[in-house]
Structure formats: structure tokens, C-alpha cells
C-alpha positions in Angstrom: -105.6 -30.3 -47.4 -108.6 -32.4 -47.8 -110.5 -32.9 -44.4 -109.0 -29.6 -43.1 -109.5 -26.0 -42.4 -106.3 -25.6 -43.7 -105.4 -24.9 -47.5 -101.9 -24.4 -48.3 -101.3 -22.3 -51.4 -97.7 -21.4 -52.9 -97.8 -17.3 -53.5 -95.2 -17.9 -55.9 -94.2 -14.5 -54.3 -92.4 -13.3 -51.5 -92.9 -10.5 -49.0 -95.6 -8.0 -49.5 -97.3 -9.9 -52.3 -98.1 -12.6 -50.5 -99.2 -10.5 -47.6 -101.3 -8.7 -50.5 -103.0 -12.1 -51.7 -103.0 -13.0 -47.6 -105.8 -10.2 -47.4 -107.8 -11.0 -50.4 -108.1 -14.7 -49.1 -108.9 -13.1 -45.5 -111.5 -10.2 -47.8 -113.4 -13.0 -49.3 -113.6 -15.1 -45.9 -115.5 -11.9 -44.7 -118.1 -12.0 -47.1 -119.3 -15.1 -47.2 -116.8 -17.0 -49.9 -116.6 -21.3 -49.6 -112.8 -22.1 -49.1 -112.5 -23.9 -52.6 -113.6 -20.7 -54.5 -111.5 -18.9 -52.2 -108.5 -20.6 -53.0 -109.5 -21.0 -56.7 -109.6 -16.8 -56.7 -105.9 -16.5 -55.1 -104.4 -19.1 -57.3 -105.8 -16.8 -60.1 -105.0 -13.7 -58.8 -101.3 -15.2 -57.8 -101.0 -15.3 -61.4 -101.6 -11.7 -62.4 -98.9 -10.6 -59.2 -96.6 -8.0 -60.9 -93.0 -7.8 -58.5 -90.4 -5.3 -58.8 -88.1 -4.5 -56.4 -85.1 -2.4 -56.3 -82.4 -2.6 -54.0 -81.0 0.0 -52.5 -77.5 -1.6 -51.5 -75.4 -4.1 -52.9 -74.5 -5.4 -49.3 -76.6 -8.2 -48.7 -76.6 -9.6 -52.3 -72.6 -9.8 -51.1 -73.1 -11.0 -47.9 -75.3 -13.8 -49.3 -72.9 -14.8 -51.9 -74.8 -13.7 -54.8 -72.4 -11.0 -55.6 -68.8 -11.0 -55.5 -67.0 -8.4 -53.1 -65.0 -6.7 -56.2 -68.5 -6.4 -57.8 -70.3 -5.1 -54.6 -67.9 -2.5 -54.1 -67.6 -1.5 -58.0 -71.7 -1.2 -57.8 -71.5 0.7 -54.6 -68.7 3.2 -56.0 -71.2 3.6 -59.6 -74.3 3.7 -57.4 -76.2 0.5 -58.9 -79.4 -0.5 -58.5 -80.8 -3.8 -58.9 -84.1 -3.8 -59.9 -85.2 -7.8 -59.0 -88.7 -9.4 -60.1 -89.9 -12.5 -59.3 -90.5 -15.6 -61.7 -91.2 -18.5 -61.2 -91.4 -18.0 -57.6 -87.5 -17.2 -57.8 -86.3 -13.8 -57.4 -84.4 -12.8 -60.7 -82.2 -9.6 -62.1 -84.3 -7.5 -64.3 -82.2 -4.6 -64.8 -79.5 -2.3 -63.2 -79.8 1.3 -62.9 -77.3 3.6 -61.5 -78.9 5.8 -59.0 -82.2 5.6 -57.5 -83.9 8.0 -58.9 -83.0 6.4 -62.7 -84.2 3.3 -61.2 -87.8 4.3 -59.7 -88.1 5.7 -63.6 -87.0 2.6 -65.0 -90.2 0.8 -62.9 -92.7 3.1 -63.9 -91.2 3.2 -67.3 -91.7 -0.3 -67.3 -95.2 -0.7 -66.4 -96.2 1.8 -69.1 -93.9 0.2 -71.5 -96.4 -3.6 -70.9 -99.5 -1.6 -71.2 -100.1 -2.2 -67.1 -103.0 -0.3 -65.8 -102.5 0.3 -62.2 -106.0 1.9 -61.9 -108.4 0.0 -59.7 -105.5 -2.3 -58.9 -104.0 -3.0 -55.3 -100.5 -1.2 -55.7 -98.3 -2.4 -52.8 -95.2 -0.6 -52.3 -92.8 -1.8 -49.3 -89.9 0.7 -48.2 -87.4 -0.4 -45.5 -85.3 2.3 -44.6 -82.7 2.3 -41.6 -84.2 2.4 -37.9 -82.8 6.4 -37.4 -85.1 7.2 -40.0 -88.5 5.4 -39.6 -90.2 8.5 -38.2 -90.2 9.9 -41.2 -93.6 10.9 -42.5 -94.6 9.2 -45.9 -97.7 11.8 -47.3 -99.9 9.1 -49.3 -102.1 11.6 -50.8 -104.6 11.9 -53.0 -104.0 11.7 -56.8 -103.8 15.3 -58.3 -106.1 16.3 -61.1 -103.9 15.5 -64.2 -102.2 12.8 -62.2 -102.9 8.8 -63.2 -102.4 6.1 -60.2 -98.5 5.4 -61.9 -97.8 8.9 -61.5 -98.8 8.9 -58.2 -96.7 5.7 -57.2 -93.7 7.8 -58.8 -94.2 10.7 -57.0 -94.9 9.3 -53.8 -91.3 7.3 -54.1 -89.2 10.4 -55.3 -90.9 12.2 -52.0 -89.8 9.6 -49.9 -86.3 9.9 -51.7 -85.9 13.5 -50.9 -86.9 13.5 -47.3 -84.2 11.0 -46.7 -81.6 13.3 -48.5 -83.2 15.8 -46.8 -82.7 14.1 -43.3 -79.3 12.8 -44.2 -78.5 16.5 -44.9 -79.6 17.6 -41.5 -77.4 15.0 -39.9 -74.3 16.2 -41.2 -75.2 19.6 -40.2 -76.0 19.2 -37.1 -73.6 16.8 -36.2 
């Protein structure tokens, strides 16, 4: 906005991208950067944002009316997963996968598949699980000797995957 302190820029994105491009912006206020070149960086950046998510239910795709309820409960029984990206600033089906595990593959299959380095790169990877479950400990560790940064993202996900099964496990158990 001319005049202002205030520049309004479209992420294009949603959810943690923006946030990601949120903390550049912030990152180059910090040291020093004009607000013309900083907006000139995110609306550069903005354009090399890579989005992939996978969805973990079919319920809310229902409830929304993007997906009809024979088609929700078909894709429950067959354990799809939609794996979303974003263009245009519009979220959009990429693929399905059935099961998670196939579907986390299918990402990093997909990234290696375009030639995407993730090395050096911010690698943002938001996980919403249910509120019973939000203790659980995520290890971020460090990568392993023959490990690249994609292999790490992998293995960090399937972890996460297996504590849950893990946790779901113990619930029936003990309950």
C-alpha cells in the first residue's frame, strides 16, 4: 500500500507455507532489508513454494461438499489418500493413494521424480493428529550418514506413523 507500513502480498499458499514466507519477510526485516526488496524477495520465493498435502480422512472433504458421502465412505472402507497441492492459489487433487504409508512414498517419490533438491531448502512439514495424541514425541534428528534431507523427511513421517499405531495399539489393550 503506498504511504503505509503495510504491504499486502497474496502467498498464493495456504497454511504452513505462508507461515514459511511469513518468517522470511520477518528474517529479512531483522537484518536490515528496505520493505520493497523485501516484498520483491517473497513474491519470488512465493513462486518456488512446493505444497503437498495428504489427507488423512475423507471426512471433511464430505462434510464440505467436495466429496460425495457414497464416495467418502468407499475411500474410507479402501483406505484413500488424497494427496492435494496447491496451484494457482487453489488447492487441487494430485493423486490418490491407498494407505498412508503408499502415500508418504508417493511424495517423496515425487520430489525425486522433478529433480527437487531439498538440501539447503526450508522443508515445512505440518502434522495435525487428534487432541488424545498430541503428547506424542516427534524425534527430529539429525540426518544419518548415508541419509539425504528427503530421506530424512520420509523417515521422520513413517516414525510418526508408527508411534500412532503404536499408541492406538495400547489403547485397545488397555482399554
Amino acid at each position: 500500500m503506498p504511504g503505509s507500513d503495510i504491504n499486502v502480498i497474496d502467498t498464493m499458499g495456504v497454511s504452513l507455507g505462508a507461515g514459511l514466507l511469513a518468517i522470511k519477510a520477518a528474517r529479512l526485516a531483522e537484518e536490515g532489508f528496505e520493505a520493497e526488496e523485501i516484498v520483491k524477495q517473497i513474491e519470488a520465493s512465493k513462486k518456488k513454494m512446493k505444497y503437498m498435502f495428504i489427507l488423512n480422512t475423507l471426512k471433511y472433504l464430505q462434510k464440505g461438499g467436495r466429496l460425495s458421502l457414497p464416495a467418502s465412505v468407499i475411500g474410507s472402507i479402501l483406505s484413500i489418500k488424497p494427496i492435494l497441492t496447491v496451484v494457482n492459489g487453489k488447492l487441487e487433487l494430485l493423486e490418490k493413494s491407498r494407505g498412508m504409508k503408499k502415500a508418504i512414498f508417493s511424495v517423496m517419490n515425487r520430489i525425486k521424480e522433478n529433480g527437487w533438491s531439498l538440501n539447503g531448502k526450508t522443508v515445512g512439514i505440518n502434522h495435525i493428529t487428534n487432541l488424545e495424541s498430541r503428547d506424542i514425541p516427534v524425534s527430529y534428528t539429525h540426518l544419518r550418514a548415508h541419509e539425504t534431507v528427503l530421506d530424512l523427511v520420509c523417515r521422520l513421517l513413517l516414525e510418526k506413523k508408527k508411534r500412532q499405531k503404536e499408541m492406538a495399539l495400547q489403547a485397545v489393550i488397555t482399554h
